[in-house]
N, C-alpha and C positions, 0 to 999 in steps of 0.2 A: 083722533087720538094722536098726538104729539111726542115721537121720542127719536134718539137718535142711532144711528145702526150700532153705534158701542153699548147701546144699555140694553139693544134686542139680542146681540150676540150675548153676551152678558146674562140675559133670561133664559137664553138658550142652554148655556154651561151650566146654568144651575140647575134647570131642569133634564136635562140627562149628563149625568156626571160621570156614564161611562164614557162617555169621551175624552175629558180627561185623564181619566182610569188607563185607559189608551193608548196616551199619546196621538189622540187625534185631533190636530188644527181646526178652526172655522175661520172664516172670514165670507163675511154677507154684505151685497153692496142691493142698492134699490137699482131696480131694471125701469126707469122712466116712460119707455115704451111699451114693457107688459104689464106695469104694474105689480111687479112682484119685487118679490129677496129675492135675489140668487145669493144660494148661500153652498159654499165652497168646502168639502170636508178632504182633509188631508192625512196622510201619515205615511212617514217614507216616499216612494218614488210612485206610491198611489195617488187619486183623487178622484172624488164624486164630484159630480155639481148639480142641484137640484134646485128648485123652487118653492117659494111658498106664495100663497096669495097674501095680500094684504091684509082680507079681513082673518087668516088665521095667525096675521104675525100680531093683528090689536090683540084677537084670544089669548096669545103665547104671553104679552103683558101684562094680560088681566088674569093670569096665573092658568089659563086652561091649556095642558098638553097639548101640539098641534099633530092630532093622531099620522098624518102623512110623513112628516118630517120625521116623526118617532119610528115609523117602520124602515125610514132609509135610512135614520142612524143605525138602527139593529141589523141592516142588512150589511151596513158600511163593518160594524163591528165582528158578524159571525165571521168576514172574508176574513179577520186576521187571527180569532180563533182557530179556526179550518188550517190555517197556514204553520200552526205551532207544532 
């Protein structure tokens, strides 16, 4: 499957749209040597960086939530919760 990291980041925003909600950045680059995303979450003077395989960034554009990514956005978001 053929796309390019602005239309997976892009899939990504759409499918959890707290992170916009947020104020939380991405930016995801393809890791050529693991085969993955790394994909970069931001806000303020925080940041994760996490992975995702490949086969679940083709699932993420064929519209299936990629359960892994989804528990570290939600972890990424409780820390600014917790902080309020």
């Amino acid at each position: 499957m053929g796309y390019t990291n602005v239309a997976l980041k892009d899939t990504i925003m759409e499918m959890y749209p707290e992170l916009q909600e947020h104020g939380i950045t991405v930016s995801l680059d393809f890791n050529r040597e693991l085969k993955t995303y790394d994909v970069t979450l931001r806000k303020d003077s925080h940041e994760l960086i996490t992975h995702i395989e490949k086969k679940d960034a083709d699932e993420c554009m064929d519209g299936i939530k990629c359960i892994y990514l989804g528990i570290k956005i939600a972890e990424f978001v409780k820390n600014f919760e917790l902080l309020k």
